[in-house]
C-alpha positions in Angstrom: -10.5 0.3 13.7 -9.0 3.9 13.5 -12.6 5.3 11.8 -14.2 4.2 15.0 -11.4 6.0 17.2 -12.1 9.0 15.6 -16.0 8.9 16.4 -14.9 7.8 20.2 -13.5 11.0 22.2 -14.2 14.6 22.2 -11.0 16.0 20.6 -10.0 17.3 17.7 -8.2 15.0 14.5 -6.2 15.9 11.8 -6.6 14.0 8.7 -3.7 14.8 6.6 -3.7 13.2 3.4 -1.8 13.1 0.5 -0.4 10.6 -2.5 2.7 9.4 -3.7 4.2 7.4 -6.9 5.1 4.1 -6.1 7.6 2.9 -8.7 8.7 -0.3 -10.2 10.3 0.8 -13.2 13.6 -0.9 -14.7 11.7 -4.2 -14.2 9.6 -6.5 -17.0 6.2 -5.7 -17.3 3.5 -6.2 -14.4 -0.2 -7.1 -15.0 -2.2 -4.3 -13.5 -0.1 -1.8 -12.9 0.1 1.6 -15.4 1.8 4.9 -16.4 3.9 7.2 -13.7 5.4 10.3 -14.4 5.4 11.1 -17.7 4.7 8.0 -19.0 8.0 7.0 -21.0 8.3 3.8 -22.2 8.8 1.7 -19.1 8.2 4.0 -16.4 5.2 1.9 -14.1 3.8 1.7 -11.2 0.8 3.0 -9.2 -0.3 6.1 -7.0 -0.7 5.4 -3.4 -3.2 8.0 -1.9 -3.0 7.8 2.3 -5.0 9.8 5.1 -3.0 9.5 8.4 -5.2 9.8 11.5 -3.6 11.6 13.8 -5.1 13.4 17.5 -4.1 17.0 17.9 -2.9 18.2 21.2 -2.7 22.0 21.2 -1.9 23.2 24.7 0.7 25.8 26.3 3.2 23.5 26.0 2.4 23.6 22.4 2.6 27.7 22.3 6.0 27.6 23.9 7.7 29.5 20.5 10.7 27.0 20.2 9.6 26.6 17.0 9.1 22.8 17.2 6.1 21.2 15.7 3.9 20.4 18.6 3.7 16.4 18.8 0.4 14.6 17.9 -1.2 11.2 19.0 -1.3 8.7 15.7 -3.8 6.7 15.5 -2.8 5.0 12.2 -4.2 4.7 8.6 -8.1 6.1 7.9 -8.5 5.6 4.9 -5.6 4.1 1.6 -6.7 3.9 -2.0 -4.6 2.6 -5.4 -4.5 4.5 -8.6 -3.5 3.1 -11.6 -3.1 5.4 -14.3 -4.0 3.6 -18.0 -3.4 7.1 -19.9 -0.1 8.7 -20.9 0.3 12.4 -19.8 0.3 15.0 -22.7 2.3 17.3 -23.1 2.8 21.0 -23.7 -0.2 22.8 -23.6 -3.4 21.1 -21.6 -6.5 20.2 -24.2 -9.7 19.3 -22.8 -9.0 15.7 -22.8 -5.6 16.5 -20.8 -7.8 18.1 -18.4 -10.8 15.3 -18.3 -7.9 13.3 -17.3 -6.3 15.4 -14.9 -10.0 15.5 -13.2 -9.9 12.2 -13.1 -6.7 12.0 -10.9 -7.9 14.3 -8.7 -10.6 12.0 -7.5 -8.6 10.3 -5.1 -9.3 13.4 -3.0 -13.3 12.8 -3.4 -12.3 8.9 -3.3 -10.8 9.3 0.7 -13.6 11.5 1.6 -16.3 8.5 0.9 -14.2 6.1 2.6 -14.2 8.3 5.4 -17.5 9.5 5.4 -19.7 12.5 7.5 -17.9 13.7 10.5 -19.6 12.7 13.7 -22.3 15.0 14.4 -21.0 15.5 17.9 -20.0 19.0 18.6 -16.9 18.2 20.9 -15.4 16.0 18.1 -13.8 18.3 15.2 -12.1 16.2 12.2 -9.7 18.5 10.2 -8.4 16.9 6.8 -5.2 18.5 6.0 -3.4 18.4 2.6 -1.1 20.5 0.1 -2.0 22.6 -3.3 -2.9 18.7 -4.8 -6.4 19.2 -2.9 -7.0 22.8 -3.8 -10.0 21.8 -5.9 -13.5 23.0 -5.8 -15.3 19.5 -5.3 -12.8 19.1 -2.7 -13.6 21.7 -0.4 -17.5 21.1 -1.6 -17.4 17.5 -0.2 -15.9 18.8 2.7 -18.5 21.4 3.3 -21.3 18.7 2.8 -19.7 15.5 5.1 -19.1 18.3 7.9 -15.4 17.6 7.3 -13.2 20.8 8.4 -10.2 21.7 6.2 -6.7 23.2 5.8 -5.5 23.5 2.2 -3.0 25.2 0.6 -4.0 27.4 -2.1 -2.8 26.7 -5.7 -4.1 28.8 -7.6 -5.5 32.3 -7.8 -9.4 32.0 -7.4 -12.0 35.3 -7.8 -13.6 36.1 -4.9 -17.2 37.7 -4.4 -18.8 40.6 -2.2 -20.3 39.0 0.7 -23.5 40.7 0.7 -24.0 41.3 -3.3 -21.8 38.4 -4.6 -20.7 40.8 -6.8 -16.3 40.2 -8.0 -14.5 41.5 -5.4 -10.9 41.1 -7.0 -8.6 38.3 -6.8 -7.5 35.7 -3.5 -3.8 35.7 -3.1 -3.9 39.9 -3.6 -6.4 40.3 -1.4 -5.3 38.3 1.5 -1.5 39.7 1.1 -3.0 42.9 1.6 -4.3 42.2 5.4 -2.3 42.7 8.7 -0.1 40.4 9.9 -1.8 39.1 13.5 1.6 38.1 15.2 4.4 36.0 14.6 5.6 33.0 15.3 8.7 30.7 14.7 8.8 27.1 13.0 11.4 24.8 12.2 11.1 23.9 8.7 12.7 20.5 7.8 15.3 19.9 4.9 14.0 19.5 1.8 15.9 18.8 -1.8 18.1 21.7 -2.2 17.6 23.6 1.0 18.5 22.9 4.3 16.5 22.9 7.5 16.7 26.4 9.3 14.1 28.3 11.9 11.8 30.7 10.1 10.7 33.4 11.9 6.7 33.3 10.3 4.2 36.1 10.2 0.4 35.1 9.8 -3.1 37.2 9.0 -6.9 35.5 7.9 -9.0 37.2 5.8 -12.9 36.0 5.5 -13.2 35.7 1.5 -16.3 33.8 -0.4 -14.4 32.3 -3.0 -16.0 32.2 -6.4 -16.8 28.7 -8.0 -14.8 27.8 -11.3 -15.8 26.5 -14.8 -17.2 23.0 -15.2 -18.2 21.1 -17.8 -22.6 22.4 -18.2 -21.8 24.6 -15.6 -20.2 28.6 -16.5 -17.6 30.1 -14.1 -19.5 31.3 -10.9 -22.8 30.2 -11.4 -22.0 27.1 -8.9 -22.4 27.8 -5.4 -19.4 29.6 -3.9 -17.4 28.2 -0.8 -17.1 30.5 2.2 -14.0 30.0 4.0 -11.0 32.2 5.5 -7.6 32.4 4.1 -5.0 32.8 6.2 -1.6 33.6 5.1 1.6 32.6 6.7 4.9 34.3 5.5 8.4 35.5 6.2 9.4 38.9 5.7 13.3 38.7 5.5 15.0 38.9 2.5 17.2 35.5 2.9 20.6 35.3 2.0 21.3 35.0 -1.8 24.0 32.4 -1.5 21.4 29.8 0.1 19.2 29.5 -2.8 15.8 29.8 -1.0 12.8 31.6 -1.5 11.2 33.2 1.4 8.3 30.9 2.6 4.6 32.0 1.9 1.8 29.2 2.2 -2.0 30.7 1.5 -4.1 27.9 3.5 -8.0 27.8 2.5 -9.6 26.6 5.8 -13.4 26.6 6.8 -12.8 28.0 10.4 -13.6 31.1 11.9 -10.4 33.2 12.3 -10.2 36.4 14.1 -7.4 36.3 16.5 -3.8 35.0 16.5 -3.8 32.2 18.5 -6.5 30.8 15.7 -4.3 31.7 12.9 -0.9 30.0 14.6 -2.8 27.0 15.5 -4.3 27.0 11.7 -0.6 27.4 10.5 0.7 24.5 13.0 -2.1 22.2 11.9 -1.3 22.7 8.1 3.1 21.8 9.4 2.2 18.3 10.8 1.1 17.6 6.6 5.1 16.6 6.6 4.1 12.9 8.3 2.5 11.8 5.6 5.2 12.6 3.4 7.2 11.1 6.0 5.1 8.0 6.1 5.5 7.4 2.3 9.4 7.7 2.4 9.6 5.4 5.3 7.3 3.0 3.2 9.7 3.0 0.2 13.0 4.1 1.4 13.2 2.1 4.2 10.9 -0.4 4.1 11.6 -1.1 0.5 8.0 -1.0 -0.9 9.9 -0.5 -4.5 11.9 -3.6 -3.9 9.1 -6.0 -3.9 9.2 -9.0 -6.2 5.4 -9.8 -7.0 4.5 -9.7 -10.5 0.9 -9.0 -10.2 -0.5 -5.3 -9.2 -3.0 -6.9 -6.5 -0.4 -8.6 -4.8 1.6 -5.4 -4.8 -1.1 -3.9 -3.4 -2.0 -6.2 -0.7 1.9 -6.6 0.7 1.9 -2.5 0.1 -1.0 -2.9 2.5 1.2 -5.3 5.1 4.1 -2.8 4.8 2.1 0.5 5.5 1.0 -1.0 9.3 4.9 -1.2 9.6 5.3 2.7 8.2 2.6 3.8 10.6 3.8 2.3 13.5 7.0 4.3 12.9 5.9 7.4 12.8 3.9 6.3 15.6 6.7 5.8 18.0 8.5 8.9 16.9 5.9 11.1 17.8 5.1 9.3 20.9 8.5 9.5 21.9 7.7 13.2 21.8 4.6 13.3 23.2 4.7 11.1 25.8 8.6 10.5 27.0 8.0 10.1 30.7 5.1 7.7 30.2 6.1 4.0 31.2 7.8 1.8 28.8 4.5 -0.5 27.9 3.2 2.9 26.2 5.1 2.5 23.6 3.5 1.7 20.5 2.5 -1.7 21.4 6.2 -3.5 22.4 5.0 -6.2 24.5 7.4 -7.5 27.8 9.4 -9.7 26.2 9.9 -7.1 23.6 11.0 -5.1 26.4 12.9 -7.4 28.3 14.9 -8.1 25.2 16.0 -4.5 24.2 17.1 -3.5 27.5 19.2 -6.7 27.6 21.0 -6.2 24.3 21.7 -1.9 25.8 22.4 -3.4 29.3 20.2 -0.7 30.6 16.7 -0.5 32.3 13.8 0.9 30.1 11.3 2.8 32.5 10.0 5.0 30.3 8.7 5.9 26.3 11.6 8.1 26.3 14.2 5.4 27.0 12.8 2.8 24.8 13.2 5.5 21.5 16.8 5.8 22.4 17.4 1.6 23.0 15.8 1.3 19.5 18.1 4.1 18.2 21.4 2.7 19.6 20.2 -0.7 18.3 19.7 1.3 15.2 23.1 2.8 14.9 22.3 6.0 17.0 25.2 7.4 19.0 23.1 8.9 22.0 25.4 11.7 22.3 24.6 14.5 24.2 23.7 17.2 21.3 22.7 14.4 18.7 18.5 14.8 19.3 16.4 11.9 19.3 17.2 9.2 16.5 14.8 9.7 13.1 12.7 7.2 11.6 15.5 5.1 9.5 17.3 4.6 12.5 14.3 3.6 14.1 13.2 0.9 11.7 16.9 -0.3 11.8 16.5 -1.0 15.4 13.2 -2.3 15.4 14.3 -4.8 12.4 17.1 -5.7 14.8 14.5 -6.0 17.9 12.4 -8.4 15.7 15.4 -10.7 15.3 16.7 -10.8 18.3 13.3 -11.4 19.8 12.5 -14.0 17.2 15.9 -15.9 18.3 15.1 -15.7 22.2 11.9 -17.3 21.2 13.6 -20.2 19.5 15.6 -20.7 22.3 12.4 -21.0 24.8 11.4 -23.8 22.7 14.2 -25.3 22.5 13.9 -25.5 26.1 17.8 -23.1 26.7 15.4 -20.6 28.6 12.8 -21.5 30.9 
């Protein structure tokens, strides 16, 4: 089980979490399953929360400035919960029961932490859960305090913070932490997103130590919960980009219960919070190209259990991807578990030997529709599942044959 991979080896894991809408709308009714979106007439489906387990690897290799994510070991799924949502969403501006239910949608967070449970209380093994502005919530970074859980969080809102030795207001978060010195830069390749395309930021980052004031809740007045000490650390760009490409320079404010003093701390802090994209990447491949959407069942349990099926499948995508990254020179059999006929098969269909991790991403990519052209990169996920859907088939057909008694 992954829980009990992460509680094995000294090392640190990321935990990066986050949820996503799965959608059967357009399609008759289906027991079980409730409002998305907004909640029109026939808009259904379910919210799919996910913590990908993932070892982090943070070497020289790592600090080489490329500006390439550095590649992590995944270990698969920790934890997967199902939200259905029975309550429309209101509109215009929030009333207290708008925000009783928006509470109650931000549970998954608390939900993965239980499933997860304390950290190991081994020093040498450091569990980081990783998410965007959804977990920027006070019982959020509470639970995480309490389980031993660390934590890098993108800030979402503007919080008060206090004076550390009078816990007195000591003005507000995002102006006081864009107010301390940058530490260094550093470069990243950010990915393409809807309406921008992928390009190399050139990223300054800073920390600031702030005890962050606790927020109003329900029997309980703003601040007189116990605050959360934590540093901030701001990574941002300082050009002005170019008007004609539509994008606003990047600045993420990351909330993260670690000691930062020095650079090195800050960039590895900032690279930790960049690897949150396979998760988002791990949805997409779940419902763009495994089709999660497309199933047929007509009863939200069965959704969930074949959304269960599918998600091994998503994983051990994203799996080979960054293996095929981490490890390329590693032999062949490391390869997310392909087993020798597997093997055999693949580098009969190329007509090529596969020694190594390396080779066996580019056989699945050709298979896949990859050009393997010098300049084209490493094939991407879609093109990955294409070949492996075609490596299942043809492996499935040699199979046959052995039965049938054509191959020995």
């Amino acid at each position: 089980m992954v829980l009990e991979r992460l509680k094995e080896q000294p090392g640190v894991y990321l935990l990066v979490e986050d949820g996503s809408e799965i959608s059967f709308s357009g399609k008759k009714p289906i027991e079980g399953l409730g409002f998305i979106a907004n909640g029109q007439e026939g808009l259904q489906g379910f919210l799919l929360h996910s913590v990908l387990a993932m070892r982090w690897w943070w070497g020289d290799d790592a600090q080489n400035g490329d500006g390439k994510r550095p590649p992590v070991e995944v270990l698969g799924l920790a934890a997967q919960s199902y939200r259905v949502r029975h309550e429309k969403r209101g509109r215009g501006k929030e009333t207290s029961t708008h925000s009783k239910k928006r509470g109650r949608e931000s549970e998954e967070w608390l939900t993965s932490g239980a499933t997860l449970g304390a950290a190991p209380s081994n020093p040498a093994i450091r569990w980081v859960r990783v998410a965007d502005r959804g977990a920027d919530i006070y019982e959020f970074l509470k639970d995480c305090e309490e389980k031993g859980h660390g934590f890098v969080v993108r800030s979402a809102q503007e919080r008060g913070i206090l004076e550390p030795e009078t816990g007195e207001p000591k003005g507000r978060l995002f102006e006081a932490v864009r107010q301390a010195p940058s530490l260094g830069e550093f470069v990243l390749e950010l990915r393409a997103r809807k309406g921008q395309a992928a390009r190399s930021a050139r990223l300054q980052v800073s920390a600031l130590p702030v005890v962050v004031m606790a927020p109003q809740r329900r029997g309980h007045s703003r601040g007189s919960l116990p605050p959360v000490h934590l540093t901030a650390v701001r990574v941002w760009e300082e050009e002005t980009l170019d008007a004609e490409q539509q994008q606003q320079p990047l600045e993420w404010v990351l909330l993260t219960e670690r000691e930062v003093d020095a650079f090195e701390a800050a960039h590895e802090v900032a690279q930790w919070y960049s690897t949150r994209w396979l998760v988002e990447e791990f949805h997409k491949a779940l419902k763009s190209g495994l089709g999660a959407e497309k199933l047929q069942l007509e009863e939200a349990g069965r959704l969930f259990a074949a959304i269960a099926l599918m998600s091994v499948v998503a994983v051990r995508l994203v799996e080979l991807r960054e293996r095929v990254r981490l490890i390329p020179e590693a032999p062949a059999e490391h390869c997310c578990g392909l087993d020798m006929l597997e093997l055999q098969v693949l580098g009969a269909y190329t007509e090529k030997y596969i020694r190594t991790v390396g080779e066996v991403g580019l056989a699945l990519g050709r298979l896949g529709g990859h050009m393997g052209r010098k300049g084209d990169g490493m094939p991407g996920w879609i093109t990955l599942w294409r070949g492996m859907s075609k490596l299942q088939a043809l492996v499935e057909g040699v199979r046959l044959a052995q039965q049938m008694g054509t191959f020995g």
